[in-house]
Each structure stands twice: as C-alpha cells, then as structure tokens.
C-alpha angles and dihedrals in degrees: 000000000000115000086247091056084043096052100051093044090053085047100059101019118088136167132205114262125190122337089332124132106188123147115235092241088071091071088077094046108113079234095074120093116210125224116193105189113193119189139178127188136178096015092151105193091316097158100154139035108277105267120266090260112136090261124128098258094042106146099016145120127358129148103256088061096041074045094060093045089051089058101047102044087050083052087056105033120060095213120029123169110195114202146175133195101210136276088105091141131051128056114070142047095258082072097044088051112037097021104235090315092112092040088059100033091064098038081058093055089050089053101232113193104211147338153195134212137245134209093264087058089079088058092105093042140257088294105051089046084058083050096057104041094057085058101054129090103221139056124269110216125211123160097165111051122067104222093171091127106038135077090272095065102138098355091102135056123222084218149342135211119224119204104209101172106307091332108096113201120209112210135197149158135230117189130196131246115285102203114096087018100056139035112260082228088063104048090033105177098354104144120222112212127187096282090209093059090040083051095041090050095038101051087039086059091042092048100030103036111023091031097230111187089197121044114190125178121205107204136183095182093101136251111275124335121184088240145076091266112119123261144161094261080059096041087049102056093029097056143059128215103043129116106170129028116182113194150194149157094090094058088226109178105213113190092198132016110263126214138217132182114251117226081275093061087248119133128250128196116222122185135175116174093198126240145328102026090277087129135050108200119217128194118167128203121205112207117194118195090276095053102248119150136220123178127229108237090243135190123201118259109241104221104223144143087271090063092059 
C-alpha cells in the first residue's frame, strides 16, 4: 500500500473501541473531533536513512524524511499528538560522538510531545541523561522508577495532560527493569517499582481525578515474553483506565494495533512499530459530543526515499 492508499483508508475506516457504540457514519459529522496520534519507539540513534548496502532496511528511514511526513500530516490534521516510548540513544556513531545531544535536538525540531526512556537511554550514564532531559523540549514521563536520589531527580514528570480542542489526553510511562540490561554503575540508585500497580494508580489518577477522555501508556517493557516478566500484553489485560499503550524494547513490527480486554472487559489498543525509525506509527480517535471514541483502522507509515 502506497502512503497515499494508506492515507485515504485511515481517513474513512473506523473500528468500534470500548463500550461505544458509535456508527461508522458519525465519523464525518462536524461534531466529531479528531485525535492523530503519531508515535516512534526503539529509533536508536537512527539519524540517517540506512546506507544503500544490499540489507533488508537499505534506503530507509532518517529523520529529515520522518521529519517531512510529520509536517505534512500536522498541515493537514488539526490535532496531532507526536509521541515515543524510549530507546532514543545507542546504535549508531551519532551516540557514540555527541552522547544523545543530536538525538534530542532534532526530536525537539520535530516537536515531540513527550517521551519516555528505555533501557539503552542509560547508556551515557545518569548524568548525561540529566543532560539531556533538561535540553529537550519536551517532558520525559516515568511513573514507575524512583529517581529521588539521582541526577534525574525532578527532571521527569509521572504524567502529563494534553487540551486538543475539548478532549483532554492523559499521558504516562512506564519503563522496564534495569538489572541484567544495565550496569549497575550507569543506573546508580534508579528504583525499579511493580510497573502494573504504577500503571493501575497512574491511569486511575488520569481517568478519576483529571478526567482524561483518552489514557495512553508508553511503555518500554516490551511486547509479549513466555515467562512471568511484565509486558504490554500483561499491563494491558492486568490493568483498568487505558486506552492506548505504545510500546518498544522488543522492536515488535505490528502491522496493525492489536487489542486486549482490561480487567474491566474493556478493550485496550496496544501498538509497536518495530526499530530504527523505518516506521511512523499512526492511530486516530474519533471523539463525538458525548465523548465517546472510535478508533481509524491504521497502518504504519514506512519512512522511506518515496516519502520524500
């Protein structure tokens, strides 16, 4: 599917979300507010395109071109939330050289709304992490590490609440264990707390007390594992109040969203569009006068020279 094909499906396709039951013809009424919810994981220093070398990923993704689609999408969409669910740092020389600056410097251009962090964002250390979260523009949010007595301390946000319009959009992150992936040396005294009670208290808060139409969860514990470790798969079916959870760490490709029940027997949407920033992923909420949400059916947008 070209990006053109891809556009005009997600535009008129819709499917049913939650206890709604909204037809799809209300998604043209000039009552419905429109959410387009852009999201990266995983980009790991990607800064250019993949070079021209015979691999599977030659040509494609870089920021200038992701860059270009963002534009054009936010000339086009009236609200447009663009998000990432950590891995920012580590993979390329750009890291190794300038220590995560470039990486947030252009995430900044790009006006990313907020972010959480991976495992590989700790790569630099807990100082240069302050460092870079004091450049950027935009909030880090961490619900589920107690960084009281680090170099982080009050450099990140458990959540943050987003106005589009008359929706408002609770957001939080939700970040994976650190011992067995970092040095100890690198994380010092980061505390790791259950990330399924952080996300139950957190999204109560977002949903009971700010009165967030829209919960979403970005997460950097990983899509599914055979064990007992926590995933999104797991935060989706063991907790209540989310709607969305993005993830990342496992550089899962979804082609579509996928969605689970909640302990409530709601549904949650849960979306990874893999590694390396060669895919934008794209989810859009539909809002009618009551509130009420539908989804699009969306594909992610493969970030590639024909984009450009």
């Amino acid at each position: 599917m070209d990006r053109k094909e891809f556009l005009h499906k997600s535009s008129v396709a819709a499917l049913l979300l939650g206890a709604s039951s909204l037809p799809i013809e209300l998604l043209a009424n000039a009552g419905t507010e429109k959410l387009t919810i852009l999201h990266t994981n995983d980009v790991h220093s990607r800064i250019d395109p993949f070079p021209m070398d015979g691999t599977k990923l030659q040509g494609l993704a870089g920021c200038a071109r992701r860059s270009e689609i963002i534009n054009k999408i936010r000339a086009r969409e009236k609200n447009v939330m663009l998000l990432d669910s950590g891995d920012i740092f580590q993979g390329t020389p750009y890291f190794n050289k300038y220590h995560g600056e470039a990486e947030i410097k252009l995430m900044n251009e790009m006006k990313y709304d907020a972010g959480t962090i991976g495992n590989h964002d700790f790569d630099g250390g807990l100082d240069n992490l302050s460092l870079r979260m004091t450049q950027a523009q935009f909030p880090f949010l961490i619900s589920n590490y107690d960084v009281t007595n680090t170099p982080l301390h009050k450099k990140s946000m458990e959540y943050k609440v987003f106005h589009y319009g008359n929706i408002k959009v609770g957001v939080f992150g939700i970040c994976i264990e650190l011992a067995g992936l970092v040095s100890t040396d690198l994380y010092g005294g980061t505390i790791y707390r259950d990330p399924v009670k952080d996300a139950i208290r957190v999204a109560n808060i977002l949903r009971h007390d700010e009165k967030c139409d829209l919960v979403i969860c970005l997460s950097h514990l990983g899509y599914k594992y055979d064990g007992p470790k926590v995933s999104d798969q797991v935060l989706a079916t063991s907790t209540s109040n989310i709607d969305l959870i993005l993830g990342g760490h496992t550089h899962t490709f979804f082609k579509n969203p996928e969605t689970y029940k909640n302990k409530e027997g709601k549904q949650v949407i849960v979306n990874q569009v893999g590694w390396a920033g060669v895919y934008l992923g794209q989810i859009d909420f539909y809002f009618d006068h009551k509130k009420r949400k539908n989804t699009g059916t969306n594909t992610p947008i493969k970030i590639s020279p024909i984009n450009s």
